[in-house]
C-alpha positions in Angstrom: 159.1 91.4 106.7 158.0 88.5 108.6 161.0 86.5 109.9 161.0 82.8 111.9 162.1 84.5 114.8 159.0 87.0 114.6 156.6 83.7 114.0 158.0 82.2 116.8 158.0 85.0 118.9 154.4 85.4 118.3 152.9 82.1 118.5 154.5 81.7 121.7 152.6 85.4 123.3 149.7 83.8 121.8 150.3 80.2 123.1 151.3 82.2 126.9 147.9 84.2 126.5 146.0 80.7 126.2 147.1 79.6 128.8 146.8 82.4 131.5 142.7 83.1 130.1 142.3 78.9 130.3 144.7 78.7 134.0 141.5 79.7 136.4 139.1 76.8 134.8 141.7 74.3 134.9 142.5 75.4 138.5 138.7 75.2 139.5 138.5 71.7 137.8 141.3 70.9 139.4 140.5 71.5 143.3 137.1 70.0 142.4 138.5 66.8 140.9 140.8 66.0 143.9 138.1 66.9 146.7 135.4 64.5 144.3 138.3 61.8 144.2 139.0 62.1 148.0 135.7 62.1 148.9 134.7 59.0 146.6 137.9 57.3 148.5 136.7 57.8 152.2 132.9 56.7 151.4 134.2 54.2 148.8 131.4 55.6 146.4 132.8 54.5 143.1 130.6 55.9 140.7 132.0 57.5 137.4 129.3 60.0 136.8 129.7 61.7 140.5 133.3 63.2 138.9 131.5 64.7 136.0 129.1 66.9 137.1 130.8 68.8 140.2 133.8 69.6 137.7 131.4 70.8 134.8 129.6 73.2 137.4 133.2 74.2 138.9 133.8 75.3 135.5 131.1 76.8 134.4 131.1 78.9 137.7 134.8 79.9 136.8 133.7 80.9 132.9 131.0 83.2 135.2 133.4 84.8 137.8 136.3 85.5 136.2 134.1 86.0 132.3 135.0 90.0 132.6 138.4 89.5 133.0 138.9 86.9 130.2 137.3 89.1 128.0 139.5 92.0 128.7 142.7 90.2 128.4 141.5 88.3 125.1 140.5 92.1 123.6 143.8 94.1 125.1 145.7 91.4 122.8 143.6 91.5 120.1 143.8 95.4 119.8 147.8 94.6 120.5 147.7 92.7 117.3 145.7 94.8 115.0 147.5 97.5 116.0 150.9 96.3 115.5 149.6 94.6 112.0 151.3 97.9 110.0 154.8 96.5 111.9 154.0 93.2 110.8 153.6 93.3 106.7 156.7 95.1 106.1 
């Protein structure tokens, strides 16, 4: 039998797993957004776009490096899940 304290229990693995699989692209974006703003204040280049595009390719080289790994922790807690689904509907 599903109870509130099994709900709550679960949303907040899933919730912590979210967050771990998302923490090395908002690191990356991160590091690249404060060496951008930095760099726009000591050249006093104030141009919007110049954030944009060093961020995007920050991320997108993040999604490449650490891809395998995502991908293994995403299927180890899906397989947790469908395992467990007997436990669950009782």
């Amino acid at each position: 039998m599903v109870t509130p304290d099994f709900v709550v229990s679960f949303s907040a693995e899933a919730l912590k797993m979210a967050l771990i699989i998302a923490a090395p692209m908002l690191g990356f974006g991160l590091v690249v957004g404060v060496a951008v703003s930095m760099f726009q204040a000591v050249t006093s280049i104030q141009e919007m776009t110049l954030t944009f595009i060093p961020k995007i390719l920050a991320v997108m080289a993040s999604i490449v490096l650490f891809f395998p790994w995502m991908i293994e922790m995403m299927v180890n807690f899906t397989a947790r899940v469908i395992i467990n689904i007997p436990m669950y509907i009782r």
